[in-house]
C-alpha positions, -999 to 999 in steps of 0.1 A, spaced: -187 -286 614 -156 -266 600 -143 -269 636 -146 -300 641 -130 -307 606 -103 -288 618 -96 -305 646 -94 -337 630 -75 -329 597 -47 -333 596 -34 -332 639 -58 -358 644 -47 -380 620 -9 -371 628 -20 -385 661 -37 -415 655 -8 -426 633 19 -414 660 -1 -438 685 -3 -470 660 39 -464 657 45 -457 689 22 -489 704 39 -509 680 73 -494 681 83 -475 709 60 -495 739 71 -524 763 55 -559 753 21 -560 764 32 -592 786 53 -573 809 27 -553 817 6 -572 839 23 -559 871 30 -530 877 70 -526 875 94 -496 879 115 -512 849 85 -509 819 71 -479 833 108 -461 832 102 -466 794 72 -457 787 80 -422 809 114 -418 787 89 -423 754 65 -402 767 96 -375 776 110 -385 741 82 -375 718 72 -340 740 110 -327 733 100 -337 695 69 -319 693 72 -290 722 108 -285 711 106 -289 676 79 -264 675 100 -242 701 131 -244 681 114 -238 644 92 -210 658 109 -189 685 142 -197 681 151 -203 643 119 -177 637 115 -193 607 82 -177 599 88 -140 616 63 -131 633 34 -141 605 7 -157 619 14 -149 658 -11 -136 680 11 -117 707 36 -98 687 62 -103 719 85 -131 724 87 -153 752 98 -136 787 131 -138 796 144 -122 831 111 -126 845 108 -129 886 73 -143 872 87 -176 861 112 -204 878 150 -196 870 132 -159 858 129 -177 824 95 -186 805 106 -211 786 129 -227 814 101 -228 836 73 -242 809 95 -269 799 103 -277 840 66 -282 849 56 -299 821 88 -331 820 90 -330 856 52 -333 865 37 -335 833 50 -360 818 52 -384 851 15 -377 861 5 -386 825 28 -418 823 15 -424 862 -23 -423 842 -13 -441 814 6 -472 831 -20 -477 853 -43 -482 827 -24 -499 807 -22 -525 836 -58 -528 839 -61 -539 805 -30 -569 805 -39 -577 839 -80 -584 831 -89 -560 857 -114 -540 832 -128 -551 798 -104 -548 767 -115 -553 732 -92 -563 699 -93 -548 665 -102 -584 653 -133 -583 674 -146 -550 668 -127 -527 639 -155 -503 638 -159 -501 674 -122 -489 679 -126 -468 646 -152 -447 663 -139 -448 699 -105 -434 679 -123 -404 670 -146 -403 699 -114 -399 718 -107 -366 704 -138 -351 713 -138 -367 749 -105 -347 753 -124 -317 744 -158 -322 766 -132 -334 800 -113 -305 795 -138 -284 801 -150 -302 827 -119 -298 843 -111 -268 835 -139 -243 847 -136 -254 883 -99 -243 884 -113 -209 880 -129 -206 913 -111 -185 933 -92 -200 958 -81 -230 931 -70 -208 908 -50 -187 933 -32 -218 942 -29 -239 915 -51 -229 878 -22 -195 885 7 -215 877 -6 -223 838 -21 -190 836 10 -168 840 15 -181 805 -3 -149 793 22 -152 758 20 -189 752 48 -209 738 45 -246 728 63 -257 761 34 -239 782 6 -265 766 13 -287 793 28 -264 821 8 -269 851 7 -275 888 8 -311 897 -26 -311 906 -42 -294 878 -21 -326 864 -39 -348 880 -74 -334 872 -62 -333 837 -52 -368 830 -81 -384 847 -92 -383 809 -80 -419 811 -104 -428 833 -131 -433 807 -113 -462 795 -120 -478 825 -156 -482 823 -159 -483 784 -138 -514 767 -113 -501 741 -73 -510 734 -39 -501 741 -39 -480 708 -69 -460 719 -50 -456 755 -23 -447 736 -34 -418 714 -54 -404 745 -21 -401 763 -6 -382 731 -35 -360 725 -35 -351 761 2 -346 766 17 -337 731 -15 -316 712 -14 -286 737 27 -278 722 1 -273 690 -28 -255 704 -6 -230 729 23 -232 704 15 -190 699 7 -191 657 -27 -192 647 -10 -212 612 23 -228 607 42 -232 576 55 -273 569 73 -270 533 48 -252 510 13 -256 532 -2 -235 561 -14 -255 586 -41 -244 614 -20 -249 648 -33 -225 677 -66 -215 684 -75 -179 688 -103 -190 707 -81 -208 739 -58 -175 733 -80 -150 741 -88 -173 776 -52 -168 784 -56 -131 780 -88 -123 798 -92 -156 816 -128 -162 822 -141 -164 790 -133 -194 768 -129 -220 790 -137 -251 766 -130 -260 735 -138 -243 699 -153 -276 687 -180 -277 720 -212 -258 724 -208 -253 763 -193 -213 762 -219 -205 741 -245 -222 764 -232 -205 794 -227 -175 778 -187 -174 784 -184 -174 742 -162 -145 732 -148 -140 697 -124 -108 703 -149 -92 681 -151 -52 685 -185 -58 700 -174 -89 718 -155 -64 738 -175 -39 741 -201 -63 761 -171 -77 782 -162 -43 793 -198 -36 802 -198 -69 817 -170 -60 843 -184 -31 849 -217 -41 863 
C-alpha cells in the first residue's frame, strides 16, 4: 500500500496535471486531427521533445552537473561514463540522450498520434468528462498501474537470450543510470514499450488519459533511472528512483517489474539487496 502511495504522491499527480496543461495548452486542436498529417504530428513530436529536455535535462543538469545534492541519496557512488568505447560518441550521457530524442521520442509520438487519430476520426470509442467524470477519474489512475503491469509484460521477454543480445543490451549498458537512460533503448524495445497505448483502443477513455499515458511512459523513467533514491526540491525530499529497478540494472535478472506489482515475488525474481538476498542469489548462480 506504501508503494503504491508512493507512486502516486506526488509524480502522479505532477503528471496528471502536466497532461491536463499540456492537452489544453501545448496540443494541436483536436479538429486537425482527424487525418493523419505530417504538420500536427511535427508538433506534437517537438512537445513531446520539449518537455523530455525539461524533465531528463533538468534532472541531468541539477543532479550531475550542478551536483547540487553531492552525492546524498545516490546509489552508485560513480558518475556517469565519459570516454567510454561502451557508449555512441564514447560518452554516456551523449549516447542516452541520442536513443531516447531520436527513437524515443518519435516511436512514442508515432503511438501517440495514431491514437489520437482513432479517437477524432471515430475509428474506436471515446468518452467525455461530461459523460463520465468518474469513469476518466479511475481510468486516470488505472493508467498508472497499467504502465506498471505492461512493463513487465514487456519487459521479461527482452531477457531471453538472443533478444537481449540484440536489442534489451543497448538499455542495459546503463549499468549507472542517469535520467537520460530512462528512456534509452533500441528502436524495437521502443516499440514493445509504447504498445502501452494500445489499451486505449479497446477500452473508451479521452485525449487527457492518452495524454498522461504518453508522459508517464516517456517522461517518468528521467525520475525512476534518474540515479537518487530522493531528491531535494526547496526544503522537501522527494522519493525519485527506485532501489528496486536499480538493483535489475546491476544483476539484470532479478527485478524485472515494478515495486508496486506482486509478479517478482510470484515468480520468485524478488530481490531486496538484503545480505541474505545475496547470499541466495549467489547460491542461485551457482547451482
Amino acid at each position: 500500500i506504501r508503494d503504491s502511495i508512493e507512486f502516486l504522491w506526488p509524480w502522479g499527480l505532477f503528471f496528471i496535471g502536466l497532461a491536463v496543461v499540456a492537452w489544453l495548452y501545448l496540443t494541436p486542436d483536436m479538429s486537425r486531427m482527424t487525418a493523419i498529417e505530417p504538420g500536427w504530428v511535427a508538433l506534437l513530436w517537438l512537445r513531446n521533445a520539449g518537455l523530455l529536455l525539461l524533465v531528463a535535462g533538468g534532472l541531468h543538469w541539477r543532479l550531475h552537473i550542478r551536483k547540487a545534492q553531492g552525492k546524498k541519496y545516490k546509489f552508485d557512488k560513480r558518475w556517469l561514463a565519459k570516454n567510454s568505447r561502451r557508449f555512441l560518441f564514447h560518452d554516456q550521457v551523449k549516447d542516452n540522450v541520442f536513443w531516447s530524442v531520436v527513437s524515443g521520442v518519435t516511436i512514442w509520438t508515432a503511438f501517440e498520434a495514431a491514437t489520437l487519430w482513432a479517437y477524432a476520426s471515430g475509428t474506436v470509442a471515446s468518452v467525455t468528462w461530461n459523460e463520465s467524470p468518474v469513469y476518466l477519474s479511475v481510468l486516470l489512475i488505472a493508467a498508472f498501474f497499467w504502465s506498471a503491469l505492461h512493463f513487465e509484460i514487456a519487459h521479461r521477454p527482452l531477457h531471453w537470450r538472443p533478444i537481449y543480445r540484440f536489442v534489451h543490451a543497448l538499455h542495459h549498458k546503463n549499468v549507472n543510470t542517469g535520467p537520460w537512460s530512462g528512456i534509452s533503448m533500441h528502436p524495437l524495445e521502443h516499440l514493445l514499450y509504447f504498445t502501452v497505448f494500445l489499451l486505449w483502443w479497446v477500452v473508451p477513455a479521452d485525449p487527457i488519459v492518452i495524454t498522461l499515458t504518453g508522459f508517464f511512459q516517456g517522461l517518468s523513467p528521467a525520475l525512476s533511472h534518474c540515479g537518487f533514491q530522493k531528491i531535494r526540491i526547496g526544503r522537501l525530499w522527494l522519493a525519485s528512483g527506485t532501489h528496486f529497478h536499480t538493483l535489475h540494472h546491476q544483476l539484470f535478472d532479478i527485478n524485472f517489474g515494478h515495486v508496486t506489482t506482486p509478479t517478482d515475488k510470484l515468480f520468485g525474481t524478488w530481490f531486496d539487496g538484503t545480505d541474505e538476498a545475496y547470499e541466495q542469489f549467489a547460491r542461485r548462480d551457482s547451482v
